[in-house]
N, C-alpha and C positions, 0 to 999 in steps of 0.2 A: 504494500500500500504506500503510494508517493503521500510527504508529506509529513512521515515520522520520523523521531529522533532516537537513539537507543535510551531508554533510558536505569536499564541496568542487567540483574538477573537474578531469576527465582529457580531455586535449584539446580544451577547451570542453565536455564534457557533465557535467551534473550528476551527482554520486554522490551516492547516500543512504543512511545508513545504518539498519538498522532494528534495533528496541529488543534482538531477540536473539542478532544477531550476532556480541555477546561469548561467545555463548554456546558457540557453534562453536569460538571461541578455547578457551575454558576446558574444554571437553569433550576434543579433540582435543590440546590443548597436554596436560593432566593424563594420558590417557591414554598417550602419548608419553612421558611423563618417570616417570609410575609402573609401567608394567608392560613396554611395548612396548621402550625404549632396556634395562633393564637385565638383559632375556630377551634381548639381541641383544650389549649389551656389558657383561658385569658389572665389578662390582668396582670401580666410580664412586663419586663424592660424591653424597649428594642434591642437592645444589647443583649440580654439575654436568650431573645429568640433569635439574634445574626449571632451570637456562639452555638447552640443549639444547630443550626440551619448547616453550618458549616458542619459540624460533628457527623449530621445525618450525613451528610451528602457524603462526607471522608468514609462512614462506614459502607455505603453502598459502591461508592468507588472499589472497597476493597474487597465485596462480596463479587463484585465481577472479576476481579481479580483471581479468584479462590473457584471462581466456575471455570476460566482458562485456563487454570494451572489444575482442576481437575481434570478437564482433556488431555492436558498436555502428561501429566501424568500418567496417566491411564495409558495411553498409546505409547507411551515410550517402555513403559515395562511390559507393554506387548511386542516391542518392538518393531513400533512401527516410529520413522525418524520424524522428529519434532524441528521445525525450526526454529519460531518463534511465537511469540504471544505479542498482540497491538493488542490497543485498548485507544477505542473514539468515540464519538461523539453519539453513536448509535448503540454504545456496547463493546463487545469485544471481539476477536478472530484471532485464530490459533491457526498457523501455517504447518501444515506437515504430510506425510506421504499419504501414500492409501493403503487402507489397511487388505490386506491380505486373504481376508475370509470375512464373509456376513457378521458371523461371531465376534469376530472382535472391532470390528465398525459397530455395531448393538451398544458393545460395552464402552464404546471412548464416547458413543453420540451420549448414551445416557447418564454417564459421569457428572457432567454440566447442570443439568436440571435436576438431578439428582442433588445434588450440593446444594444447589439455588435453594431448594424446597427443604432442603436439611437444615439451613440457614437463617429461613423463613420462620421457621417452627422454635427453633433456638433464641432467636431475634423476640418473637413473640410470646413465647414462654419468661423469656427475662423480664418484657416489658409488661405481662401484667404481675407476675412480681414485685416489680421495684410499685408501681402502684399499689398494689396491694397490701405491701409491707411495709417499707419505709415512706410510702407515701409523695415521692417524689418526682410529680406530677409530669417535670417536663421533659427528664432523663427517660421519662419512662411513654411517651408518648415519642421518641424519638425510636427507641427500642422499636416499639410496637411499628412506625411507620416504615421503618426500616425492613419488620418482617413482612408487612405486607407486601412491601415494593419487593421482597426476593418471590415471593409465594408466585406477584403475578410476574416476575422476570421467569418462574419455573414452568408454569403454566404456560405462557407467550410461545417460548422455548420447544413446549410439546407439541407447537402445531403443526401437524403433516403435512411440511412444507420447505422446501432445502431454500436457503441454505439453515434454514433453521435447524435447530437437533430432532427435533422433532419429522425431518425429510430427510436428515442422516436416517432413526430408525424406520422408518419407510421404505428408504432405499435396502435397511439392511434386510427386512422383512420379504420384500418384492425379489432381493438376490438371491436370497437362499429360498426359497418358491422356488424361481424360475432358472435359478443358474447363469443369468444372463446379469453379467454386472452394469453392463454399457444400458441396457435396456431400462434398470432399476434407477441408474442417474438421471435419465429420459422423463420415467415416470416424476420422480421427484422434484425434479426439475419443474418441468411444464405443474405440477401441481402447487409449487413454489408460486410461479408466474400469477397463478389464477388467485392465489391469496394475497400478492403483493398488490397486484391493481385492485381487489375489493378493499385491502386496508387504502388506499390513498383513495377510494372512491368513497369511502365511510370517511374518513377526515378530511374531503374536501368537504363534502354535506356538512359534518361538524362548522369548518371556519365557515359556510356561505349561514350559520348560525349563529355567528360572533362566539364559540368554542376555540380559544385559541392553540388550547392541547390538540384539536384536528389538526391542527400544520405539524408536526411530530408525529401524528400517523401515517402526513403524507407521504412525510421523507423517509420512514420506514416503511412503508409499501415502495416506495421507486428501491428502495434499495434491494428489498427483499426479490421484487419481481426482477433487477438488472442483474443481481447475482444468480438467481436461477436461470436466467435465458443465458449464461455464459456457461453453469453448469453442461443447460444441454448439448449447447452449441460444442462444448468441452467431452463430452460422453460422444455426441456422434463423429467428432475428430479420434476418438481411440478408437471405435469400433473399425471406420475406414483406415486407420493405419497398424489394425493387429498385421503382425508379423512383417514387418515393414521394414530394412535393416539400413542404416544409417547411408550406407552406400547408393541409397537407390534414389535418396531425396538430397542430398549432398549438391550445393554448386564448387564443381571444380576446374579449372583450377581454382585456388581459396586467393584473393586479391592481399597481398602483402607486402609489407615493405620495412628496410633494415630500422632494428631498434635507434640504433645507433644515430642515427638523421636530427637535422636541428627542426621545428615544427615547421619554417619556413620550405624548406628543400622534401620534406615529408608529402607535404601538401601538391608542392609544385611536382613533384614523382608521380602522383596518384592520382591524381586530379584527373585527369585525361587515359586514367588505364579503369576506372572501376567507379559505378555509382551505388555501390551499398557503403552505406554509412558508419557500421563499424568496421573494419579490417583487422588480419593479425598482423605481428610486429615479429622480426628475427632478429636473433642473435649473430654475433660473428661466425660462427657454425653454420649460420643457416637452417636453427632449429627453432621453432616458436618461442617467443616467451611471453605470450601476453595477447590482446586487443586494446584495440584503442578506437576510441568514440572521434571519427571524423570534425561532429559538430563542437567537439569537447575543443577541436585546434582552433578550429576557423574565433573560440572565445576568446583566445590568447591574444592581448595588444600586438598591432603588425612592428613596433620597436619592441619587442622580446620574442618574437617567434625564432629570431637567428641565435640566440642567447639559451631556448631551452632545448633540450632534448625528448624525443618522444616516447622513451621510455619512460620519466619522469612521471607522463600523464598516464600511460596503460596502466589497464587493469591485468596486473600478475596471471601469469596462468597458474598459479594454486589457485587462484580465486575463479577461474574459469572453468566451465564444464569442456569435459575431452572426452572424445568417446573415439570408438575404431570403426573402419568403414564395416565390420561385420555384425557390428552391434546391433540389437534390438533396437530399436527408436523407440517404441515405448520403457522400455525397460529404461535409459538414459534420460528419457523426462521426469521419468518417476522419480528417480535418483538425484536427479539435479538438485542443485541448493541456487542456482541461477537461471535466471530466463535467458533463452538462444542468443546471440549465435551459439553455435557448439563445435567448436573446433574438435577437426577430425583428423588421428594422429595414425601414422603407420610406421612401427617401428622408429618413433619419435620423429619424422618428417611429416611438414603440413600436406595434406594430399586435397585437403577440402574444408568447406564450411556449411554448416545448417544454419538458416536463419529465418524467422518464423515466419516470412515468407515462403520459405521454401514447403516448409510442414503444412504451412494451410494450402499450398497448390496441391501438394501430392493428395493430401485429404480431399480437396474439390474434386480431383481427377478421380478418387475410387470409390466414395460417397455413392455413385449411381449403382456400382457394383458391389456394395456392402449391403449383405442381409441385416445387418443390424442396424442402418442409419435409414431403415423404413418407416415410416411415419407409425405411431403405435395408434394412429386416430383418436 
């Protein structure tokens, strides 16, 4: 997701934050401390309901937190690779492979909501508690609102609808049926889509209401519906490239030029041999070491382009995905920790490159001929 920053790690996995995050804070804390605590406890400071408001909001921040790191968990001690966890303005998203078997897609979908609801019940067991006991009215309606915002974050979550968890179990259900995994992403998919536009169709009715919470259903409906039409779009690209091997969707030769080059003389090389926008980079050997982002040079002041080098600005090839021309192509996307190009090595010389151009051609070209990218009606 463009737009975040790291911002540290929970049990070894990367969290990121993204830019509107805060935004969640400030929506949710504000609402919390101006209308919601002082309809439930009047007769407060405003100080004490903007402490309050913030407290709520920090602990829901970190209940999202505890539902990613339950996926994230979950799937990693199934073995299946985790990359990272964001956390934005909508929630949260756990980046990592696919799991392996229905079974254990079941168990990482339902980890999440699972927690949420466990969290829910904890949250609101304390909060009537502390009302009940010590009598401390406002601690304890924070509590309580707290558990209700997990119960319906758990609930939301269930609905049979990808990309929500709730269209993970769906899909895991529909795969282990039918055996057919690509088909099950399809289902879930397109059943995503038809929930996303009823939710942005129910919270436009809301705001043409004066309900300003309908604008928050809307952008979660477009969201819900844009990530399920990639899902699909995503499911019928694997089924049209099962058994597809690296060599067959490859443009080669792969457009390159020596690490070594100032960005000026890099530029003026290339310029006139290749119009794809990232290229790889060689060493004095003449063995890759890297890509580099065309548009990444053309940023560089034209008085410093003779002054820097262009390995300077590549991206390392440890950091790059390398596969061999006999490679699976599915198997290599699954695997990736980066999006294409995908340099392709033989015997440590460049021979080619994948770039997702190239993946979505060969997918348009077999799509007619795949049983599995048939409309399911």
């Amino acid at each position: 997701m463009r737009g975040t920053a790291l911002l540290g790690r929970i049990l070894g996995i990367p969290l990121r934050i993204h830019w509107s995050a805060p935004a969640l804070l400030l929506f949710f804390g504000y609402g919390l401390a101006a209308q919601t605590l002082p309809a439930w406890v009047p007769g407060r400071s405003a100080t004490a309901y903007g402490v309050a408001g913030v407290v709520g909001a920090a602990l829901l921040a970190g209940s999202l937190l505890l539902h990613e790191t339950a996926h994230a968990v979950t799937a990693r001690r199934a073995g299946v690779r985790v990359d990272d966890m964001t956390v934005f303005a909508l929630g949260g998203v756990t980046r990592m492979g696919r799991a392996p078997t229905p079974r254990v897609q079941f168990t990482v979908a339902g980890s999440g909501p699972l927690t949420s609801l466990l969290l829910g019940g904890l949250f609101l067991g304390a909060g009537l508690g502390v009302w009940d006991g010590p009598h401390w009215r406002l601690p304890a309606a924070v509590l309580l609102w707290d558990g209700w915002a997990n119960l319906l974050l758990g609930v939301f979550n269930l609905l049979p609808a990808a990309p929500l968890d709730g269209g993970r179990l769906l899909q895991a259900a529909v795969w282990r049926r039918g055996g057919d995994r690509e088909r099950a992403e399809r289902v879930a998919g397109r059943t995503g889509q038809a929930a996303g536009l009823l939710m942005s169709a129910g919270g436009f009715v809301a705001v043409l209401r004066g309900d300003a919470a309908g604008f928050w259903f809307v952008l979660v409906g477009l969201f819900v519906w844009s990530s399920a039409l990639a899902e699909v779009r995503r499911a019928t690209m694997v089924a049209a490239l099962r058994g597809v091997r690296v060599a067959q969707v490859m443009t080669a030769p792969a457009a390159a030029g020596p690490d070594w080059l100032t960005v000026d003389r890099f530029l003026a090389d290339l310029a006139t041999r290749t119009h794809q926008q990232v290229v790889a980079v060689l060493d004095f050997d003449g063995r890759p070491s890297g890509l580099v982002d065309l548009t990444r040079l053309l940023t560089v002041p034209s008085a410093r382009r003779a002054a820097i080098r262009v390995r300077e600005l590549a991206r390392p090839l440890r950091e790059c995905t390398v596969a061999g021309p006999g490679d699976d192509l599915l198997e290599v996307l699954d695997h990736a920790t980066t999006q294409p190009p995908i340099l392709v090595l033989d015997d440590g010389r460049l021979v080619g490159i994948v770039t997702t151009d190239d993946i979505a051609r060969a997918a348009q070209l077999r799509t007619p001929a795949s049983p599995g990218a048939t409309s399911e009606g």
